[in-house]
DRENDO-1510 file (C-alpha; in Angstrom, 1 decimal, always signed):
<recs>
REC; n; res; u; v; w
REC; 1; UNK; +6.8; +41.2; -22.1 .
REC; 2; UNK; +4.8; +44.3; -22.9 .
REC; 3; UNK; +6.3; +46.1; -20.2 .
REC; 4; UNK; +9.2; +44.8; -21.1 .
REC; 5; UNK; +8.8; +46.8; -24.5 .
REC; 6; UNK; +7.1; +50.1; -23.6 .
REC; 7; UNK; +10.5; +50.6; -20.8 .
REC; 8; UNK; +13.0; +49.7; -23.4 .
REC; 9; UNK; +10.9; +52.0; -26.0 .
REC; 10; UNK; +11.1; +54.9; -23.6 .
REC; 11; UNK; +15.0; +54.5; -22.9 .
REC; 12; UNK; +16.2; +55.3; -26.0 .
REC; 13; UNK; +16.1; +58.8; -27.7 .
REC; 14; UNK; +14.3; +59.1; -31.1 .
REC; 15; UNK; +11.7; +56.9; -30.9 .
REC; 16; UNK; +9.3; +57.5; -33.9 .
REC; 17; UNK; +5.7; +56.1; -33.8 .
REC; 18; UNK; +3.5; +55.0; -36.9 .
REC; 19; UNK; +0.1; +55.7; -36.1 .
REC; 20; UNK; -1.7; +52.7; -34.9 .
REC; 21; UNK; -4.5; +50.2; -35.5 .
REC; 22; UNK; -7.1; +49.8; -32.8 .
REC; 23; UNK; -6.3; +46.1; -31.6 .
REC; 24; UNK; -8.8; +44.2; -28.9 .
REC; 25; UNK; -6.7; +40.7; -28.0 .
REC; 26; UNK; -7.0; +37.8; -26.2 .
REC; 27; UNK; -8.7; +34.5; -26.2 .
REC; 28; UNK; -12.2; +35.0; -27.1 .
REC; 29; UNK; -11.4; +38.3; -28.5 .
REC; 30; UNK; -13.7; +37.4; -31.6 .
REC; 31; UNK; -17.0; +37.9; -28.9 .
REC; 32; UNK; -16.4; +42.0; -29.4 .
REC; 33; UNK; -16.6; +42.3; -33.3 .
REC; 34; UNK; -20.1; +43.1; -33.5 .
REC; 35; UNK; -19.3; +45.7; -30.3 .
REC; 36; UNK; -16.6; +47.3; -31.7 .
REC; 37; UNK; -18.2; +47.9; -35.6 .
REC; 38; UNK; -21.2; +49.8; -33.9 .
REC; 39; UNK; -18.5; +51.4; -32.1 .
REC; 40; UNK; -16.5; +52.5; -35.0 .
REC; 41; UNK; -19.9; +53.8; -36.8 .
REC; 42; UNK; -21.3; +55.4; -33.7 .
REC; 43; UNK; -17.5; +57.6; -34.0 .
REC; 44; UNK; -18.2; +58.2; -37.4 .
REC; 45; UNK; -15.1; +55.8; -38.5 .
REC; 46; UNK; -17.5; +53.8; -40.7 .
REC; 47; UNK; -20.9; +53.4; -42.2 .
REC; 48; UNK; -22.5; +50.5; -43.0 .
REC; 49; UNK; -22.9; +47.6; -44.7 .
REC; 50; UNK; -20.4; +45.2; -44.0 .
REC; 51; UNK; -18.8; +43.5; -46.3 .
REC; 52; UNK; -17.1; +40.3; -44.4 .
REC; 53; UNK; -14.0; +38.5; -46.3 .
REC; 54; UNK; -13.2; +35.3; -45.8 .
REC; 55; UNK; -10.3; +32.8; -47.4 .
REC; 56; UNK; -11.3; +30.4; -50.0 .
REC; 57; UNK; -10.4; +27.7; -47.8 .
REC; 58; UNK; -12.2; +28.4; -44.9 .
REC; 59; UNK; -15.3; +26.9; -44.8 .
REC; 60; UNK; -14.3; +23.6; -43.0 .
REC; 61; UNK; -12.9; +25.9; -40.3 .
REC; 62; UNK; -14.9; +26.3; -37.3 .
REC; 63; UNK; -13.9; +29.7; -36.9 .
REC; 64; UNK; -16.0; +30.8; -39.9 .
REC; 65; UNK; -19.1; +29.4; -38.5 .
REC; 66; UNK; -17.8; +31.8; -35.0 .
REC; 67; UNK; -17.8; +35.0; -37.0 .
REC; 68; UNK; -20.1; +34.4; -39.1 .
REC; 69; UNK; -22.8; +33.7; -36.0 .
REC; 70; UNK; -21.4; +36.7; -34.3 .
REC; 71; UNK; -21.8; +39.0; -37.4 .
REC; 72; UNK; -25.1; +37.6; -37.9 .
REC; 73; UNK; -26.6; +40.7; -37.1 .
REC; 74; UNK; -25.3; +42.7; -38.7 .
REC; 75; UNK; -26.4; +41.1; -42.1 .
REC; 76; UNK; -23.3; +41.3; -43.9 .
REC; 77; UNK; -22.0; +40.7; -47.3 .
REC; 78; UNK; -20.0; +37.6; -47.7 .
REC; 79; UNK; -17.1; +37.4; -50.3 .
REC; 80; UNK; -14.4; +34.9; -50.2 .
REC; 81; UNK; -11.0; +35.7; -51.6 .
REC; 82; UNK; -10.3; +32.9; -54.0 .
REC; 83; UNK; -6.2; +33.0; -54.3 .
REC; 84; UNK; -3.6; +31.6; -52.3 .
REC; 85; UNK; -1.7; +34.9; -52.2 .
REC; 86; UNK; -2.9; +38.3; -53.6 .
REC; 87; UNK; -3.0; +38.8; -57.3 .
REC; 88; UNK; -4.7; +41.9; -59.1 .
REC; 89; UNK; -7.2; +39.5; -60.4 .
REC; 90; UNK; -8.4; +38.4; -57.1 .
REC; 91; UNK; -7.8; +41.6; -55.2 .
REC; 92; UNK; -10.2; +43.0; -58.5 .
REC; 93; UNK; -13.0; +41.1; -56.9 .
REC; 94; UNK; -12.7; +42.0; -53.8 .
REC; 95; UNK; -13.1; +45.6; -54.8 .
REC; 96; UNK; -16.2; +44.6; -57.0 .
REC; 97; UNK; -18.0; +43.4; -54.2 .
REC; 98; UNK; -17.2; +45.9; -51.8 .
REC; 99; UNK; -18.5; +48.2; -54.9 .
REC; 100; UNK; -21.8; +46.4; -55.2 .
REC; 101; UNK; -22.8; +46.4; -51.9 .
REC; 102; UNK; -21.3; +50.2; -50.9 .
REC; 103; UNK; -19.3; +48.4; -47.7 .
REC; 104; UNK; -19.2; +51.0; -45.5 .
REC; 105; UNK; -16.9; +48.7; -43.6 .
REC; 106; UNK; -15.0; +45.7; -44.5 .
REC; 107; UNK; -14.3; +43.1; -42.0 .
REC; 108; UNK; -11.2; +40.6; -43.2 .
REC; 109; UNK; -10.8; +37.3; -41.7 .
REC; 110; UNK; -8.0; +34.8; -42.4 .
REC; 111; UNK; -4.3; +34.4; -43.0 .
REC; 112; UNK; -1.8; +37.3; -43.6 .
REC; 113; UNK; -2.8; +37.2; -47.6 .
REC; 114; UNK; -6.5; +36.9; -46.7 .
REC; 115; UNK; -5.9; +40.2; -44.8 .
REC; 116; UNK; -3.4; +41.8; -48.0 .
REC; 117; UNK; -6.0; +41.0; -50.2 .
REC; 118; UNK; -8.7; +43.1; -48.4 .
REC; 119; UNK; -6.2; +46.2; -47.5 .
REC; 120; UNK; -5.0; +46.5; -51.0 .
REC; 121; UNK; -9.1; +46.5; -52.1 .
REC; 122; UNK; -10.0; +49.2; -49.1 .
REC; 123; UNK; -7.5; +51.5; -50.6 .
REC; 124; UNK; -8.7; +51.2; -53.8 .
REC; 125; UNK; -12.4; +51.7; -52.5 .
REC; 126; UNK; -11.3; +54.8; -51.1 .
REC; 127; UNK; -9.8; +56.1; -54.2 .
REC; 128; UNK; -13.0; +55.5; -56.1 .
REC; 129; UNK; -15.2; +57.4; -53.4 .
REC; 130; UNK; -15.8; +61.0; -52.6 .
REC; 131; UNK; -16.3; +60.1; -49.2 .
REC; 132; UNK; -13.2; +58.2; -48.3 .
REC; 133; UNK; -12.2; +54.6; -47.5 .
REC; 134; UNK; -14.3; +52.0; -46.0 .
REC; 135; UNK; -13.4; +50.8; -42.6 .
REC; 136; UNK; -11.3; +48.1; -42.4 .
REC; 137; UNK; -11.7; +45.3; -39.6 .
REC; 138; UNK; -8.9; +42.5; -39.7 .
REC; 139; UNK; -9.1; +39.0; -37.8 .
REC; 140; UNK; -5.9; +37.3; -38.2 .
REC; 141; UNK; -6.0; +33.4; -38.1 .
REC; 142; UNK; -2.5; +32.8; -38.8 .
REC; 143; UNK; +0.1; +34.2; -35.6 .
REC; 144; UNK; +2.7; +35.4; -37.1 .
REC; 145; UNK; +2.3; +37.8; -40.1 .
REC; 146; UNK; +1.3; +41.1; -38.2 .
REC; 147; UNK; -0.6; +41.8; -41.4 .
REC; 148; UNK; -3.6; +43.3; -39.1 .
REC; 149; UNK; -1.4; +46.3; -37.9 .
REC; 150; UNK; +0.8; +47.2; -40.9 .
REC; 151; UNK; +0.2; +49.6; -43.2 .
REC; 152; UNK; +1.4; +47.8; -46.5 .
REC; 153; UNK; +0.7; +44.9; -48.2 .
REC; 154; UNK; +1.8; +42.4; -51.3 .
REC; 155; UNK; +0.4; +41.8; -54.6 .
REC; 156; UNK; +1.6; +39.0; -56.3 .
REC; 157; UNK; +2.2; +38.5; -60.4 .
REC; 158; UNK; +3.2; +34.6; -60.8 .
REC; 159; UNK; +3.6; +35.0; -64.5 .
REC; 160; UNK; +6.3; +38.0; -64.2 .
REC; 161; UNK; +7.8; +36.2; -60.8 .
REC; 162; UNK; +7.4; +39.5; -59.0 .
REC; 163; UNK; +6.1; +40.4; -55.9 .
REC; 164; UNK; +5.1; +44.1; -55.6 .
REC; 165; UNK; +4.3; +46.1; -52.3 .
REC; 166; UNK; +1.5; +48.8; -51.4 .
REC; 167; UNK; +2.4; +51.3; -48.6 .
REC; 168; UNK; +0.0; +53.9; -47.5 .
REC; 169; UNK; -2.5; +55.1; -44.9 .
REC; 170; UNK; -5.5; +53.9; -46.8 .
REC; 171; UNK; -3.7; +50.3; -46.6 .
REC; 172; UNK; -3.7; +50.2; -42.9 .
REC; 173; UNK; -6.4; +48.5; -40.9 .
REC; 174; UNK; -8.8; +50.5; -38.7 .
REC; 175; UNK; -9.0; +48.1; -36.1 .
REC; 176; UNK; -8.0; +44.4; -35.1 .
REC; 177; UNK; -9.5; +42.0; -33.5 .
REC; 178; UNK; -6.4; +39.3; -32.5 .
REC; 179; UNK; -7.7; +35.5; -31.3 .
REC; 180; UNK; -5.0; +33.2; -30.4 .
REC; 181; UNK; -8.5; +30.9; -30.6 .
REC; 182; UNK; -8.5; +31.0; -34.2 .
REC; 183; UNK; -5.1; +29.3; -34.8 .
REC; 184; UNK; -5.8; +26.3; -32.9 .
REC; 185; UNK; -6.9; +24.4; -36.4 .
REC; 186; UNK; -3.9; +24.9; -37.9 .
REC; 187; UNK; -1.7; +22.2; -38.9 .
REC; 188; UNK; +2.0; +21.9; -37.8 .
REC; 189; UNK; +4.0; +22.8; -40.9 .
REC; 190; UNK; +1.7; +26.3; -41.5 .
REC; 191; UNK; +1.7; +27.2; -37.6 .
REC; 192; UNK; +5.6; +26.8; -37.9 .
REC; 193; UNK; +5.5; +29.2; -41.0 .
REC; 194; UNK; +3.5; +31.4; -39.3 .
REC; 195; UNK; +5.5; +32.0; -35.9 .
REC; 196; UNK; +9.1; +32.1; -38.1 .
REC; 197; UNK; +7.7; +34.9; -39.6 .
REC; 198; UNK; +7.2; +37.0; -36.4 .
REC; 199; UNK; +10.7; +36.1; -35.3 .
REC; 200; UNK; +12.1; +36.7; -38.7 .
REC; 201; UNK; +10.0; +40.0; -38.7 .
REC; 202; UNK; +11.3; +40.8; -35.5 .
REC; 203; UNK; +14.9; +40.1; -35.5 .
REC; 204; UNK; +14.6; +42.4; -39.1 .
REC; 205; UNK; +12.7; +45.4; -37.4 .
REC; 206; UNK; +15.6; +45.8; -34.7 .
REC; 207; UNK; +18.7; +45.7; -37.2 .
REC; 208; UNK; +17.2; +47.9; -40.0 .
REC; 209; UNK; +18.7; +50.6; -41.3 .
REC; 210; UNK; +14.9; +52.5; -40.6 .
REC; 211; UNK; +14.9; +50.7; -36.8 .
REC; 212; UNK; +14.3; +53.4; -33.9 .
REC; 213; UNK; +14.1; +52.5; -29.8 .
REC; 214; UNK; +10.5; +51.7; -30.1 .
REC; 215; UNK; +10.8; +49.1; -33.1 .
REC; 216; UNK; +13.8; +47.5; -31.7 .
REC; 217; UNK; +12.1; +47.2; -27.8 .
REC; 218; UNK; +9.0; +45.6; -30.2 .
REC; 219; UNK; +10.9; +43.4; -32.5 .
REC; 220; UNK; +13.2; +41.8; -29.5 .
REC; 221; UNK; +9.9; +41.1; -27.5 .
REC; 222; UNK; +8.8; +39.8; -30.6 .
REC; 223; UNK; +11.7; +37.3; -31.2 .
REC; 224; UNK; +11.8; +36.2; -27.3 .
REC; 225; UNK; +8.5; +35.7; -27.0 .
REC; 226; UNK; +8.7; +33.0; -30.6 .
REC; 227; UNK; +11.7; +31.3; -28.4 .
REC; 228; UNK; +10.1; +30.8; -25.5 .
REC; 229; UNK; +6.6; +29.7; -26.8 .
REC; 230; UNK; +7.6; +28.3; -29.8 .
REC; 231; UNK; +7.8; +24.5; -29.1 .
REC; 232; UNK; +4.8; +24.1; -26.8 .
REC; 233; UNK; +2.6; +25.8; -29.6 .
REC; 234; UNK; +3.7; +23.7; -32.2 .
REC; 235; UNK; +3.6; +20.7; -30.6 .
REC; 236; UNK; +0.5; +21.7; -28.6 .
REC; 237; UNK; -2.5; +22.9; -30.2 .
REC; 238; UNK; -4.5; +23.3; -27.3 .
REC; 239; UNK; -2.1; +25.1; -24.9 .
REC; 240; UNK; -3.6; +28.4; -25.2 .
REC; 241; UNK; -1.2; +30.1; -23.0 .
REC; 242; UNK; +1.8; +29.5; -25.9 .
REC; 243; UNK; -0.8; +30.1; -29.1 .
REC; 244; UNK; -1.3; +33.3; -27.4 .
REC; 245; UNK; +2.1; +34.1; -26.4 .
REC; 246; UNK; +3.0; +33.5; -30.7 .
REC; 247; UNK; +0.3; +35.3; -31.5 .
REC; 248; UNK; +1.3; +38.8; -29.2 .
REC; 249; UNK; +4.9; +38.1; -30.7 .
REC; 250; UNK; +2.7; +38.4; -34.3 .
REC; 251; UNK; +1.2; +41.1; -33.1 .
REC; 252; UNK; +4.5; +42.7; -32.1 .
REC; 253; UNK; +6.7; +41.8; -35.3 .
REC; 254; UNK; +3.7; +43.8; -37.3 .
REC; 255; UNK; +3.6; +46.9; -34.5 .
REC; 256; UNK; +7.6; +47.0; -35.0 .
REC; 257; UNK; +7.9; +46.3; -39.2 .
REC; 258; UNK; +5.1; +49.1; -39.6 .
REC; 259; UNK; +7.8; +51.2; -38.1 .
REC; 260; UNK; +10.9; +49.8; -39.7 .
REC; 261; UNK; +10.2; +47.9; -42.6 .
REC; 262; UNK; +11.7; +44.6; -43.1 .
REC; 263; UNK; +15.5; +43.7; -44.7 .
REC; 264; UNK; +17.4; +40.8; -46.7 .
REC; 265; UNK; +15.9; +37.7; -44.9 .
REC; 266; UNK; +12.2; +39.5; -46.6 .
REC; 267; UNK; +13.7; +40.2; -49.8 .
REC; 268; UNK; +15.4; +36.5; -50.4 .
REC; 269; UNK; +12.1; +35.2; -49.6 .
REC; 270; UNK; +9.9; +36.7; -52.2 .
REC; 271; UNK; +12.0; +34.6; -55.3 .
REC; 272; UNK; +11.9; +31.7; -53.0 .
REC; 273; UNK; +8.6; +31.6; -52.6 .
REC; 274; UNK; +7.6; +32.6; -56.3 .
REC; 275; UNK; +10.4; +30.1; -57.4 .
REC; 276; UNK; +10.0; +27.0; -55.2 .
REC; 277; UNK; +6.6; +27.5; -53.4 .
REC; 278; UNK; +7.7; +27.4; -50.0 .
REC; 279; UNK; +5.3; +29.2; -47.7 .
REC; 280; UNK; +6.4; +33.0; -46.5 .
REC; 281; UNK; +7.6; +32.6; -43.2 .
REC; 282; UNK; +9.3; +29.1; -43.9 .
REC; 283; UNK; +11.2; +31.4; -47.1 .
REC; 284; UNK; +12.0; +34.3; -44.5 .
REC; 285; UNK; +13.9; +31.9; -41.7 .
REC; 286; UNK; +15.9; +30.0; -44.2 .
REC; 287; UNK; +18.7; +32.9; -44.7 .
REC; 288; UNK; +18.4; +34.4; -41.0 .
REC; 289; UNK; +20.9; +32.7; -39.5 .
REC; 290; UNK; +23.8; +33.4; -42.5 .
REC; 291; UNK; +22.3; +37.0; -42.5 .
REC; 292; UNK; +22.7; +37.9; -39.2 .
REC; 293; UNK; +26.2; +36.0; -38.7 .
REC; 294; UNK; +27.1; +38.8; -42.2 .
REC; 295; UNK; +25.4; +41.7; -40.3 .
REC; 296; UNK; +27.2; +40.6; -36.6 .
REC; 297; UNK; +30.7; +41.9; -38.4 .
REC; 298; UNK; +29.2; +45.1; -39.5 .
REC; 299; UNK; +31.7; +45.8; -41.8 .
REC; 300; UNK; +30.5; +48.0; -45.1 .
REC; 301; UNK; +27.7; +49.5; -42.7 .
REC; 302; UNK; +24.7; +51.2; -44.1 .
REC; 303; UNK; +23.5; +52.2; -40.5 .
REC; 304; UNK; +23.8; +55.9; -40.2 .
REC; 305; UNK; +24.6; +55.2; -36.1 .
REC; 306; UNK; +27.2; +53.4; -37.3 .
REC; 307; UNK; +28.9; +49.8; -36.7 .
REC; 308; UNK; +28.8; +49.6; -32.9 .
REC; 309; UNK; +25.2; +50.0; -33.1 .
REC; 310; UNK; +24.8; +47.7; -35.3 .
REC; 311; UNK; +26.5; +45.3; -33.3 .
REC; 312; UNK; +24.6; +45.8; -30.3 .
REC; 313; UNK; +21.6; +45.5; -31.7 .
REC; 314; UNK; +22.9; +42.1; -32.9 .
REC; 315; UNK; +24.2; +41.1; -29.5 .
REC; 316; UNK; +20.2; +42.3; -27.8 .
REC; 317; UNK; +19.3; +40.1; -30.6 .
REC; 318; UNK; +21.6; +36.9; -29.5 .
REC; 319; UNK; +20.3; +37.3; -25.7 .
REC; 320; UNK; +16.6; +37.6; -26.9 .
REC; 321; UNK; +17.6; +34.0; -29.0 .
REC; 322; UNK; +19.0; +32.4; -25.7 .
REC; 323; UNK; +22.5; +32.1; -27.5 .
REC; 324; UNK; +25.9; +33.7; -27.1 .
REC; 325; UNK; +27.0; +33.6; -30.9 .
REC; 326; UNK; +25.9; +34.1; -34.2 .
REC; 327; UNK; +26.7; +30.5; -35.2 .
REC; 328; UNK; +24.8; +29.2; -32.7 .
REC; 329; UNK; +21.1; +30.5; -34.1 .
REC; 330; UNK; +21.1; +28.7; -37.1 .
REC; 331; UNK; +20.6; +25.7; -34.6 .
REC; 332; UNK; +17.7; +27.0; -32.7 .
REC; 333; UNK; +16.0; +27.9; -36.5 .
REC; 334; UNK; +16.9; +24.0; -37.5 .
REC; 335; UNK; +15.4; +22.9; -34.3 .
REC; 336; UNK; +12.3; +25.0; -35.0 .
REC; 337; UNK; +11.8; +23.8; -38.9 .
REC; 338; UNK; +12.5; +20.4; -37.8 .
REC; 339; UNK; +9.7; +21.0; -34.7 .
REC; 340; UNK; +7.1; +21.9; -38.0 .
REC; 341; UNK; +8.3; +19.2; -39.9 .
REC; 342; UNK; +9.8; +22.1; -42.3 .
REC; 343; UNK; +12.5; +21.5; -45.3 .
REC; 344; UNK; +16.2; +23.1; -44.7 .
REC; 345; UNK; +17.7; +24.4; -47.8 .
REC; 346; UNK; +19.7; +21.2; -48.3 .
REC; 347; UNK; +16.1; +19.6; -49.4 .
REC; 348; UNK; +14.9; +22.4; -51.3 .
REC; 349; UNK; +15.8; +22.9; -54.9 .
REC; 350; UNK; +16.8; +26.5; -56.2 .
REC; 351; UNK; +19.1; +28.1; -58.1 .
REC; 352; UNK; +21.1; +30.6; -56.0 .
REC; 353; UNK; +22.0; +32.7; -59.0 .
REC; 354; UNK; +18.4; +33.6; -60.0 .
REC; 355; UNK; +16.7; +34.1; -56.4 .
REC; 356; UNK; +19.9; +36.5; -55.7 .
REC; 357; UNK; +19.0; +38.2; -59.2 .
REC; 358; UNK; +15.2; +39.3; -58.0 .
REC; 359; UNK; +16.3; +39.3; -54.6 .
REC; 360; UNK; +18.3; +42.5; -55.6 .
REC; 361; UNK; +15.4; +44.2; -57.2 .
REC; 362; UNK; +13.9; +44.4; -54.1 .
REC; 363; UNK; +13.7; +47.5; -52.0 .
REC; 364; UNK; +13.4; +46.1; -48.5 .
REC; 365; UNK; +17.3; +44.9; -49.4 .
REC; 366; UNK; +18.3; +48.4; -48.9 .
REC; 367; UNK; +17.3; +48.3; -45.0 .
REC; 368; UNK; +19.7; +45.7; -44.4 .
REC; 369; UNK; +22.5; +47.4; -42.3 .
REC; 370; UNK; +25.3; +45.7; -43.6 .
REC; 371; UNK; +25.6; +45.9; -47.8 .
REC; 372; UNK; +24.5; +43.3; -50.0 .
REC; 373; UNK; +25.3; +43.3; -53.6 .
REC; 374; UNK; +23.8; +40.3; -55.8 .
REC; 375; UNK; +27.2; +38.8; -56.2 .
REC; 376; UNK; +27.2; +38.8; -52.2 .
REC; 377; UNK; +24.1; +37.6; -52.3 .
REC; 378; UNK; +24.6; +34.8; -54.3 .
REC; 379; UNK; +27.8; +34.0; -52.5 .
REC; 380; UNK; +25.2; +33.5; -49.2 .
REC; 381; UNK; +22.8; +31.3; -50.9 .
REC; 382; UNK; +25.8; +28.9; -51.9 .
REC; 383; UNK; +27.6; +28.9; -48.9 .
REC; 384; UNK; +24.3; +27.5; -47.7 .
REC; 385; UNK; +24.0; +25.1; -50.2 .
REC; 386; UNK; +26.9; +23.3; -49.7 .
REC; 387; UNK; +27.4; +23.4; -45.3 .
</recs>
């Protein structure tokens, strides 16, 4: 599948490139973090100490005990982040201890917020410092987010319902070090989540108004390679071969939003999750099968290229979902909550009038190819509602 995306990459004109993240992957990947942050401070990248970052839930998981025994020489600082998702409060702390301890290199290990939490803090580190930013190490334990390749991430304010984002250079991680070893404690319901969100991420990277050849070749891998791996890693913890195959398509989905951004499936999530507290990728998948069936007739396009690209990149999407029409993917995403043991909308309660409201006030609607006023937006939501 990676050949697969490089030839499609290369046979369209115009392909644009972000500048990348170092990324070792593979089971057992984790064995080359000590390795690779001498390597980084041999180049002159980084300096120590370390400062390692860990979720507040980890410490049941056995893949703390792993990094921690192969960071053990290293004699680093450990800090755990203490939120569910990124607020200033907890991202504050972060920066305190990587203050404290003059991190030279910060190595982030956990889910995609985990991984926000510390990219947000490195790029306030570097702000504060003559010398420039700390490195930044991420080790994703969750498959899906591409959060350890993309140079932005999400602060949270619960009290004001808003999510807000933080793009630059400084956000985006050094290197990545990409386990599919690490997901296998997982349960169901978050590993569900988790993979959604590549497919969502991908199917959004290939239709946005920002896509180019190399973010569509990544986000179609992306979205096949959720399809084809999906139910076996769900249902089967221990089969390597599709936690790894979900956790390339992660890796993908991040390559290809780092390029694109993401579109109205990412901006009707952030009120649904802030309203109802569904996890991210669960939010994302809800509205991608009435989105894309509103994009597939590409009428009012926002696309530059124009309607008939638009379509085709819909119909590359279709074929990369193993159906023929846009009606039929909102089957294959039913069949995939329903896998996870994941709520459809029918069993969620909202109120489509308020998510479309802050779904509006969110930039990444603007990608969207096809235009989506609130009032349209709203209208999707209900349709929803009430099929």
């Amino acid at each position: 599948m990676e050949r697969q995306a490089r030839r499609e990459a290369h046979a369209e004109n115009g392909s644009r490139t972000v500048p990348g993240t170092r990324v070792v992957f593979g089971p057992g990947a984790t064995a080359a973090l000590p390795e690779l942050v001498r390597e980084l401070v041999a180049a002159g990248r980084a300096t120590m100490p370390v400062l390692l970052v860990f979720g507040a839930t980890s410490a049941s998981r056995p893949w703390r005990r792993r990094v921690t025994r192969e960071l053990d020489g290293l004699r680093p600082d450990v800090v755990e982040h203490a939120r569910r998702y990124p607020t200033e409060e907890s991202v504050g702390a972060l920066v305190d201890a990587g203050r404290a301890c003059g991190a030279g290199i910060v190595v982030a290990v956990g889910g995609g917020s985990v991984l926000d939490a510390a990219k947000i803090a490195r790029a306030r580190l570097a702000a504060e410092r003559a010398e420039g930013a700390p490195a930044l190490v991420t080790v994703p334990t969750t498959p899906g987010t591409g959060a350890e390749v993309t140079p932005f991430a999400t602060v949270w304010d619960f009290e004001r319902s808003k999510k807000e984002s933080v793009a630059s250079l400084e956000v985006r991680p050094t290197a990545a070090v990409v386990d599919p070893e690490l997901t296998a404690t997982m349960d169901r319901r978050e590993y569900g989540s988790s993979a959604l969100d590549a497919l969502v991420q991908g199917v959004e990277a290939a239709w946005s108004t920002r896509s180019t050849a190399e973010s569509i070749a990544l986000g179609l891998t992306a979205a096949g390679l959720v399809r084809e791996a999906y139910e076996a890693a769900v249902q089967e913890p221990e089969n390597l071969g599709a936690c790894t195959a979900i956790s390339l398509a992660g890796l993908h989905s991040g390559r290809a939003i780092a390029i694109s951004q993401t579109t109205a499936c990412h901006a009707i999530s952030y009120p649904l999750t802030l309203m109802t507290g569904l996890r991210h990728g669960h939010a994302c998948s809800l509205p991608l099968g009435q989105v894309l069936a509103y994009n597939a007739r590409a009428g009012d396009c926002m696309d530059a290229r124009g309607p008939e690209h638009v379509r085709g990149v819909v119909r590359r999407i279709l074929r990369a979902l193993g159906v023929c029409e846009p009606r039929e993917v909102e089957a294959v995403l039913e069949r995939f909550r329903r896998l996870a043991g994941l709520e459809e909308w029918s069993e969620v309660e909202f109120d489509a009038a308020s998510v479309a409201a802050q779904a509006a006030t969110y930039g990444r609607l603007s990608n969207n190819p096809r235009r989506l006023s609130r009032e349209r937006l709203q209208t999707l939501l209900e349709d929803r509602r009430t099929r």
